[in-house]
C-alpha positions as CSV (number, residue, x, y, z in Angstrom):
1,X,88.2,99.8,78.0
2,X,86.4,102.1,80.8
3,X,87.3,103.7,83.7
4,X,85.8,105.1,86.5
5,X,86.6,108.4,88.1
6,X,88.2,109.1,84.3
7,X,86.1,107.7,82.0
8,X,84.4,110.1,79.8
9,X,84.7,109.9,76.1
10,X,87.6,107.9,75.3
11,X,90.3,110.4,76.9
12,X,88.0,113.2,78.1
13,X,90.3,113.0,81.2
14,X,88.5,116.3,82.5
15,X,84.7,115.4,82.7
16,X,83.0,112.8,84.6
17,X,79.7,111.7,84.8
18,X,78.5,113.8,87.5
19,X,78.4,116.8,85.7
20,X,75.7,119.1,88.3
21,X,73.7,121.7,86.3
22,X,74.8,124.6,89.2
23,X,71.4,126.1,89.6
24,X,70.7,122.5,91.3
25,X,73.5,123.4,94.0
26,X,71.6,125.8,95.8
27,X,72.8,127.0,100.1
28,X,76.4,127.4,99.3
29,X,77.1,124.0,97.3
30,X,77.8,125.6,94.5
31,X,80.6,127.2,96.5
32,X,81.8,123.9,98.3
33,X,81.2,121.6,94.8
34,X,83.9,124.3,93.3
35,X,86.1,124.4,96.2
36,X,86.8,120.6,96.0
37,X,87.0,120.9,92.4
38,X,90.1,123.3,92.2
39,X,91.3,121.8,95.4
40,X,91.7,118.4,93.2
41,X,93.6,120.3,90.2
42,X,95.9,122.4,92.6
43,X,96.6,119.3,94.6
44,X,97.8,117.8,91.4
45,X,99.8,121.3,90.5
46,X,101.2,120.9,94.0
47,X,102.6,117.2,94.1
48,X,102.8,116.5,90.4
49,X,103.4,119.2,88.0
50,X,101.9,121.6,85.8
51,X,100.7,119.3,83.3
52,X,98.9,116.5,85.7
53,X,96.0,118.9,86.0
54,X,94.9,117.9,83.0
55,X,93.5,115.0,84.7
56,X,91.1,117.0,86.7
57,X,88.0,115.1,86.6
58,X,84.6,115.9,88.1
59,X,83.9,112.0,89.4
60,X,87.8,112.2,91.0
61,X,86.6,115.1,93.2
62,X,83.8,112.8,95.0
63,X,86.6,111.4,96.8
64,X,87.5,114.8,98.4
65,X,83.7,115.5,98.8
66,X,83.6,112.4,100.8
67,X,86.2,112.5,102.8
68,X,85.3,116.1,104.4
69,X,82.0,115.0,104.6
70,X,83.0,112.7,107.4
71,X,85.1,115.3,109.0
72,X,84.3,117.4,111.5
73,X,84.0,120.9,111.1
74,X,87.1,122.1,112.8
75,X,89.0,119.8,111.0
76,X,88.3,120.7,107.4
77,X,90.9,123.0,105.6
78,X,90.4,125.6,103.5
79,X,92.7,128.3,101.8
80,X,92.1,131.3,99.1
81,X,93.8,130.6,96.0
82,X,94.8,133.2,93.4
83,X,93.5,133.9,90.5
84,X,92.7,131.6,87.8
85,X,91.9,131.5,83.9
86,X,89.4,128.3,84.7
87,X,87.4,130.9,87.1
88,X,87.4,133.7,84.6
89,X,90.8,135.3,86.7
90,X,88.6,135.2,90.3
91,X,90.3,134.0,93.6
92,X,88.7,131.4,95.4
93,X,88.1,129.4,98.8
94,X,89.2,125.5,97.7
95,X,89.7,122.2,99.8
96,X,92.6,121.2,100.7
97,X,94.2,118.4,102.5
98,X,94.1,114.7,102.6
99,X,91.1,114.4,100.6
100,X,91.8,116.4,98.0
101,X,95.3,114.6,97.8
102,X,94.0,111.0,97.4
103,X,91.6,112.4,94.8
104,X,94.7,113.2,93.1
105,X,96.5,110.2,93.3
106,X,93.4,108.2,92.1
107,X,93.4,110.5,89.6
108,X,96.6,110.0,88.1
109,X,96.7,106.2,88.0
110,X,93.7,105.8,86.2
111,X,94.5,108.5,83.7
112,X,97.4,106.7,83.4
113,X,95.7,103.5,82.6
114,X,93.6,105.3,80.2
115,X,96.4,106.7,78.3
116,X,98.0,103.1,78.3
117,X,94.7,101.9,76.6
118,X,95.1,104.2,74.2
119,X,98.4,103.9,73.0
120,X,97.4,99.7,72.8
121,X,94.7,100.9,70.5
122,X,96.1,102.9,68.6
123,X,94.0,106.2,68.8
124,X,94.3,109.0,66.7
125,X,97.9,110.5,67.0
126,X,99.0,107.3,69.1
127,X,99.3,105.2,65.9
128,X,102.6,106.9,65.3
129,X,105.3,105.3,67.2
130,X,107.4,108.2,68.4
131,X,103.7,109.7,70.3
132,X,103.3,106.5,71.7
133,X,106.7,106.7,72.9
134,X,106.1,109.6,75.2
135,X,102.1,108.8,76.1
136,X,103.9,105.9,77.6
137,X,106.5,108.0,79.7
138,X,104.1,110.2,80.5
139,X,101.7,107.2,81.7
140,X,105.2,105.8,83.8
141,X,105.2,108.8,85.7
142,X,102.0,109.4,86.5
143,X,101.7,105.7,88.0
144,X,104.9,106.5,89.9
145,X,103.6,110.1,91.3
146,X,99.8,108.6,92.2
147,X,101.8,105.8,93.7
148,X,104.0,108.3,95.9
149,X,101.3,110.4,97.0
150,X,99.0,107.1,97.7
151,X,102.0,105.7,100.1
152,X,102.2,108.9,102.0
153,X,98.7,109.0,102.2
154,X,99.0,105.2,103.3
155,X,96.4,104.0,100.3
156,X,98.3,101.1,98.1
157,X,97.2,102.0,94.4
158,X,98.6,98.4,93.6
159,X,94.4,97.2,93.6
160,X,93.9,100.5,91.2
161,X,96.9,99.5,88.8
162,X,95.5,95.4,89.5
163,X,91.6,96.6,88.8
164,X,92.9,97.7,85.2
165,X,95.1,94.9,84.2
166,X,92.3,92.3,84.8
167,X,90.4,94.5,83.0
168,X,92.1,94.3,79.4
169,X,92.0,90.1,79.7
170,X,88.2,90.0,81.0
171,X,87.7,92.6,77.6
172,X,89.8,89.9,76.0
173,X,87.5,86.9,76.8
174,X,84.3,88.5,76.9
175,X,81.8,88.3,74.0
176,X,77.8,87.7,73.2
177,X,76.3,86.4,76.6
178,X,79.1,87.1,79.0
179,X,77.0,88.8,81.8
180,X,77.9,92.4,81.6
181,X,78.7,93.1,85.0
182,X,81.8,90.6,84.6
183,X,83.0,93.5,82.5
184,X,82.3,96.2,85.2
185,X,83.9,94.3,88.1
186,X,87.5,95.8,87.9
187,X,85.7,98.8,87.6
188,X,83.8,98.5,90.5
189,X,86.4,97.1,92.3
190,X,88.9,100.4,91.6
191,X,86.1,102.3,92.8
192,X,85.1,100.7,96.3
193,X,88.6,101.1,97.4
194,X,89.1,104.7,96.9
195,X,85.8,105.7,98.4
196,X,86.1,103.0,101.3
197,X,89.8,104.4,102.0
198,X,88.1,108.0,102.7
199,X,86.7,106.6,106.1
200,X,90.6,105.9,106.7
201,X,91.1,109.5,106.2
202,X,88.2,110.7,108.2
203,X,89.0,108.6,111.3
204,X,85.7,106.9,110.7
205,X,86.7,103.2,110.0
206,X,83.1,101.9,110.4
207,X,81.7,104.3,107.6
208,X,84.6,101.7,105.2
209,X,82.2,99.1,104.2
210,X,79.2,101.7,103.7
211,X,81.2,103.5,101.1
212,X,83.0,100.7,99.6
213,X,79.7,99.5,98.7
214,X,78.7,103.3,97.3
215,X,82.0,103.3,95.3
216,X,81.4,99.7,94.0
217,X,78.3,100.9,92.1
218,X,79.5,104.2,91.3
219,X,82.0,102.5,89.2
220,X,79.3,99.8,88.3
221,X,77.3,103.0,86.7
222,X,80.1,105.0,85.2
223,X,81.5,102.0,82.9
224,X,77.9,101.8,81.9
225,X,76.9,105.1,81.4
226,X,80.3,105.1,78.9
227,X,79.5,102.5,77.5
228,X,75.9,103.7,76.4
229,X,77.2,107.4,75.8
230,X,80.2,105.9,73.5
231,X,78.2,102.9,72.0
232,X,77.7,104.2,68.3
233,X,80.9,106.7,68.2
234,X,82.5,103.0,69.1
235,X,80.7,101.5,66.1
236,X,81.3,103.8,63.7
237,X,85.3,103.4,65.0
238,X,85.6,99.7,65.3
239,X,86.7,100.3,68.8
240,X,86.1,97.7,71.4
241,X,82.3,98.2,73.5
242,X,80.7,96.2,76.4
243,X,77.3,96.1,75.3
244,X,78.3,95.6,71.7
245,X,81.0,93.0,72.9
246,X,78.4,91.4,75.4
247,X,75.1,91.5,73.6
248,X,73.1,93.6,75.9
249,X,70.7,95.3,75.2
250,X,70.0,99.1,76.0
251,X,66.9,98.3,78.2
252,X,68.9,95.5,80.4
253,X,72.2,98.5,80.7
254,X,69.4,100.8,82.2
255,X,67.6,98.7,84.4
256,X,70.9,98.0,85.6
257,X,72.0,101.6,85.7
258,X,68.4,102.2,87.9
259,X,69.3,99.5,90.2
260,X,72.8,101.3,90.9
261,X,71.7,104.7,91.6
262,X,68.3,102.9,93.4
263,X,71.3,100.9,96.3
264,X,73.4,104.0,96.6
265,X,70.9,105.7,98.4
266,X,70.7,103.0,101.4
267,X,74.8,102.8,101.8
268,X,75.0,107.0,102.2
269,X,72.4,105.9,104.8
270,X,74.3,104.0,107.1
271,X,77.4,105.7,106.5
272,X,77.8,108.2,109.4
273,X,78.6,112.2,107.9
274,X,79.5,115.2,110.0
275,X,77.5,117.0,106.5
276,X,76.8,115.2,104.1
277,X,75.1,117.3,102.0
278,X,76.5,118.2,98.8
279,X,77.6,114.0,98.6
280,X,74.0,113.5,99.1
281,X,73.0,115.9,96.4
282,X,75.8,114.5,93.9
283,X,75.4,111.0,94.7
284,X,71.5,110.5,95.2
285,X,70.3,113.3,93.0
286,X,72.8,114.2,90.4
287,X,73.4,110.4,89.3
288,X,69.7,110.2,88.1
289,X,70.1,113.1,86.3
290,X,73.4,111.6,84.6
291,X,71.5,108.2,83.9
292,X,68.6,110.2,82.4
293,X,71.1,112.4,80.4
294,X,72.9,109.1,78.8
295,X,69.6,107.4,78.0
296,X,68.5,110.5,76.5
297,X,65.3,110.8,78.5
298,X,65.4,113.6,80.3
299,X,67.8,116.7,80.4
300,X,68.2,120.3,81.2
301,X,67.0,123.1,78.7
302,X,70.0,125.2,79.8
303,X,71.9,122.6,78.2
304,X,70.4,122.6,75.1
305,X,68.7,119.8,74.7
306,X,65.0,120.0,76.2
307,X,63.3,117.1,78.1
308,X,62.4,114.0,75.8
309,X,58.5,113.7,75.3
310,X,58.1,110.8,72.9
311,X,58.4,110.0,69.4
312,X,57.6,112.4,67.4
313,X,58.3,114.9,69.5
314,X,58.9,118.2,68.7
315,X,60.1,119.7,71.3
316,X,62.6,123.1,72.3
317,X,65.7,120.7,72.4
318,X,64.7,118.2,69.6
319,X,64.8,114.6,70.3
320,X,67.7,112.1,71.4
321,X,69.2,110.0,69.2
322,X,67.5,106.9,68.3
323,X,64.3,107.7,69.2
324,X,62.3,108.8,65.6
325,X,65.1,111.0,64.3
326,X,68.3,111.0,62.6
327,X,71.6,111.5,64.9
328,X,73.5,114.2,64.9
329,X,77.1,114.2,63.2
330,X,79.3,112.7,65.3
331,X,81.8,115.6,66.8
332,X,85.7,114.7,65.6
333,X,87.5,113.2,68.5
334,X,91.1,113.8,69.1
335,X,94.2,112.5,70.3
336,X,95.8,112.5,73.3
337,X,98.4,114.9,72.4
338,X,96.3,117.1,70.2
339,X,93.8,117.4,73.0
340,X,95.9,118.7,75.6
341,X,96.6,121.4,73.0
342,X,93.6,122.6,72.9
343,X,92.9,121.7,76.8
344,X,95.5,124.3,77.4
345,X,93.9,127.1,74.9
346,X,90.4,126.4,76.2
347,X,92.5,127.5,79.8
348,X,94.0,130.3,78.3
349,X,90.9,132.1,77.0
350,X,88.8,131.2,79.8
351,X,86.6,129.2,77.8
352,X,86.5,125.9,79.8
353,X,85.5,128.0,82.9
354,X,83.1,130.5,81.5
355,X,81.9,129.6,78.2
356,X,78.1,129.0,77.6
357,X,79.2,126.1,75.2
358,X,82.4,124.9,74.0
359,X,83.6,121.4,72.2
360,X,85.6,119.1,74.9
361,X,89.4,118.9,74.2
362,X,89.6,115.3,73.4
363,X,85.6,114.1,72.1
364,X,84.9,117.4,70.5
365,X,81.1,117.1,72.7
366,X,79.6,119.9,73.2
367,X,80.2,121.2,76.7
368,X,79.2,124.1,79.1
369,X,81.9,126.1,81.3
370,X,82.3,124.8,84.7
371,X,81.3,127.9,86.4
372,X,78.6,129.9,84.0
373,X,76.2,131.3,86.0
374,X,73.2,129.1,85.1
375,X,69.7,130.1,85.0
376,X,67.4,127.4,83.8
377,X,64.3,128.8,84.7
378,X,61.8,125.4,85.2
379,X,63.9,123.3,83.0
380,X,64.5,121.0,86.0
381,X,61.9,122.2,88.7
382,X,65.1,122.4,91.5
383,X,65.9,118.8,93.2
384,X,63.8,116.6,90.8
385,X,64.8,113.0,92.4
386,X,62.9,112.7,95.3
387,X,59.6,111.7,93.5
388,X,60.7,108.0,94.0
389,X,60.3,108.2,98.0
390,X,64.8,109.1,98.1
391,X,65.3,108.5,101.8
392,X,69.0,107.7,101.4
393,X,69.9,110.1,104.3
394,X,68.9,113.2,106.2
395,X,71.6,115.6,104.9
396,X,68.8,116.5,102.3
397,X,67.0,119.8,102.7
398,X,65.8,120.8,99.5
399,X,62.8,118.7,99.3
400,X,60.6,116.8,100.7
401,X,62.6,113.2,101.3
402,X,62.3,111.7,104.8
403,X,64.5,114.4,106.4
């Protein structure tokens, strides 16, 4: 089962996939893509508790993006935390606010759901009945704080917690030649109310329908970017995969993957933005790059990986898996439980903020800290997207793309 907003990796409740390489986030986005970021994990310190940060998710902070992106200037609130071992000990400015609370709340009830799936799995430490116990405690109250926060906020999570339970019997029923996007619905549906419900926020009721179309293909393109990053981990498992379950092929999940990220672009068009630029920039540019990462066609150098040239290829970063060489082990994936553990050493030592490369908490993936100063050189040539004639908006200043 996959979830939008938290879907990476089988429990990898801290990742997303919109994961910008931050040389890309160039005239102060950077800056603002980190504000909204700690803004989502101290809004979730502030209403929930210590330990519902670990929920912090770079897809859940879109919704903040989006929501000041609509506002005006005046309006948009900012304060200087302390401090912090995920920013190597360094204050910073971060959002605050309405966004950054309904972020939070949409957080929590899908990381709920996702520990819920678990525990009906069975994963890893959630066989033993005593763990399950507690993930399911812990999953109660988190449904019961996202819920609080969404009421005050005046969002009903009910269509979130209703998007997830259809979700487990459309898994149930599917099989080969259910159409895949009968799979993704819940997923897409989660998805279009949290983004349409930041036009609420805003004061900007007309940019609802917009953005509801946005979030309805965001979530279309995270359960299938999941679902193609997870696909042989879930083999190798037994566990439960759409285009296993469904019969679809890798060439049909990426044309449909294309055709998300291709209608994005025209519904940030006719929503109306006081600044839309860094939710132009995540939304039009960095989701190519994630669909390009998943297929294994393209990435980064500073990553590690090189860009893809072919079969037979034998370039700096090697190539992907499936394409003329043999896959890498798999990295050990961990339980819920266990991976908090070591989600809360990674914090400690600074590692998930400042590390050139570290393994996730929960997949054991390779990852890079959040805010490592990144210098790529030409790996990605700056804003790479806009080759396709991108003229999704004219919040877009760092090429050439009908602005």
């Amino acid at each position: 089962m996959r979830h939008a907003l938290v879907n990476d990796s089988r429990g990898t409740v801290v990742f997303g996939i919109v994961r910008p390489c931050t040389h890309r986030l160039t005239d102060g986005l950077k800056t603002e893509w980190t504000a909204h970021l700690c803004g989502l994990c101290l809004a979730l310190r502030a209403d929930h508790g210590q330990f519902s940060r670990v929920v912090t998710n770079y897809d859940g902070l879109i919704v903040s993006v989006l929501t000041e992106a609509q506002t005006e200037p005046a309006a948009r609130q900012r304060r200087t935390a302390g401090p912090c071992p995920l920013r190597g000990m360094r204050t910073a400015p971060i959002a605050r606010g309405e966004g950054a609370r309904l972020a939070a709340a949409v957080s929590l009830v899908l990381a709920s759901a996702k520990i819920r799936d678990h525990v009906a799995d069975g994963d890893g430490l959630l066989r033993r009945r005593p763990l399950a116990a507690a993930a399911r405690r812990v999953a109660l109250g988190w449904d019961k704080a996202g819920a609080r926060t969404g009421a005050e906020l005046g969002f009903d999570t009910a269509v979130l917690v209703d998007a997830v339970e259809r979700q487990q019997g459309i898994e149930a029923l599917a099989g080969p030649g259910t159409p895949l996007l009968t799979v993704t619905e819940p997923t897409e549906t989660a998805t279009a109310a949290a983004f349409a419900y930041t036009a609420v926020l805003a004061g900007r009721p007309g940019n609802s329908a917009p953005l509801a179309e946005a979030g309805r293909l965001f979530g279309r393109l995270a359960h299938l970017l999941d679902a193609v990053e997870d696909q042989s981990a879930d083999a190798a498992s037994g566990a439960w995969n759409p285009l296993t379950a469904t019969g679809t092929s890798r060439a049909e999940a990426r044309r449909l993957a294309d055709d998300a990220v291709r209608g994005i672009r025209p519904a940030l068009r006719d929503a109306e933005f006081t600044d839309g630029r860094l939710a132009h920039v995540l939304l039009a540019h960095e989701l190519r790059a994630s669909v390009d990462r998943a297929f294994g066609t393209t990435a980064c150098a500073h990553e590690g990986h090189g860009s893809y040239a072919g079969p037979g290829s034998q370039g700096s970063g090697g190539l992907p898996p499936g394409f003329g060489q043999q896959p890498p082990p798999k990295p050990g994936k961990r339980g819920f439980l266990a991976g908090c553990a070591v989600f809360v050493g990674l914090c400690c030592t600074c590692k998930l903020c400042c590390a050139d490369e570290y393994e996730g908490p929960w997949s054991g993936k390779k990852r890079e800290g959040c805010c490592n100063s990144c210098d790529c050189g030409d790996c990605c040539d700056g804003c790479d997207c806009c080759c396709d004639g991108c003229d999704c908006c004219d919040a877009c200043s760092c090429c050439d793309c009908g602005a």
